[in-house]
C-alpha positions as CSV (number, residue, x, y, z in Angstrom):
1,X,12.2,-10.2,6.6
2,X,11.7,-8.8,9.7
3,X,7.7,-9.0,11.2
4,X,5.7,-5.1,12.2
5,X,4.8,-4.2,15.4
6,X,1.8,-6.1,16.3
7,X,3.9,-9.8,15.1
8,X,1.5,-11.2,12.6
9,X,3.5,-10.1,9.4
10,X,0.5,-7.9,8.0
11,X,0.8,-4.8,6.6
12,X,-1.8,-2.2,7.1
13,X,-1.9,0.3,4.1
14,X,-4.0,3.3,3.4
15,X,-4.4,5.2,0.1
16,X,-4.2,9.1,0.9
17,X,-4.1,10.5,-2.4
18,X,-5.4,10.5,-5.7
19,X,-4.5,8.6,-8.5
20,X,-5.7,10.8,-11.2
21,X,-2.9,13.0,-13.3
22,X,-0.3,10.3,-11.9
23,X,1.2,7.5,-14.8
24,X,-0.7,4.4,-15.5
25,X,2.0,2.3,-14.0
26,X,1.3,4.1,-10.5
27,X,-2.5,3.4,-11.1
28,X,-2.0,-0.1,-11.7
29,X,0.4,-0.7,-8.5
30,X,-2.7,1.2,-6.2
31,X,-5.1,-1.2,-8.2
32,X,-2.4,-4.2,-7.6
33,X,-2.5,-3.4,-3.7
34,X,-6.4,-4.1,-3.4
35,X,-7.7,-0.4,-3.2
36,X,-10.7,0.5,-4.9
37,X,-11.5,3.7,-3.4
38,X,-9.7,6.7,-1.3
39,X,-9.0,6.5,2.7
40,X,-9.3,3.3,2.1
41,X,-7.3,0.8,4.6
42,X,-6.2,-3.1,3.4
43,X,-4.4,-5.1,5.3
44,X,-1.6,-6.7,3.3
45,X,0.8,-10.1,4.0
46,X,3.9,-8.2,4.6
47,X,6.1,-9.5,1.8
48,X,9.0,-8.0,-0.4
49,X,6.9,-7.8,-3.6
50,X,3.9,-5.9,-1.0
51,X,7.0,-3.4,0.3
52,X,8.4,-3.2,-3.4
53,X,4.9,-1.9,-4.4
54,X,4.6,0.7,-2.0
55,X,7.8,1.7,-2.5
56,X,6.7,2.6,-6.5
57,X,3.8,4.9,-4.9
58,X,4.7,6.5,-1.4
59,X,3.0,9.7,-2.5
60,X,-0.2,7.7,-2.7
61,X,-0.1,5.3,0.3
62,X,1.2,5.1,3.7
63,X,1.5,2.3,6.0
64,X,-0.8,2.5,8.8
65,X,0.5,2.0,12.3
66,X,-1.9,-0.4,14.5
């Protein structure tokens, strides 16, 4: 798996969007990802189960560039 832009293999993600009126699965992927409130930014190990998650929920987060 190929390292972001700044080399360390951390992913910086940021949760945009609500999580109310969306399915319980999409809650628990936002919960899953270390969020616990909106605008929130978490930096993440950048691994195929992290990319899988925010793959479920790209409505809600986006990956912040550094």
């Amino acid at each position: 798996m190929a390292a972001n832009k700044n080399g360390n293999g951390k992913l910086r993600l940021k949760w945009v969007r609500s999580a109310i009126c969306t399915p319980v699965k999409h809650k628990r992927v936002v919960r899953g990802l270390g969020f616990t409130r909106l605008n929130q930014v978490v930096e993440r190990p950048d691994t195929a189960a992290i990319r899988g998650m925010v793959a479920k929920v790209p409505h809600l987060v986006q990956i912040v560039e550094t």
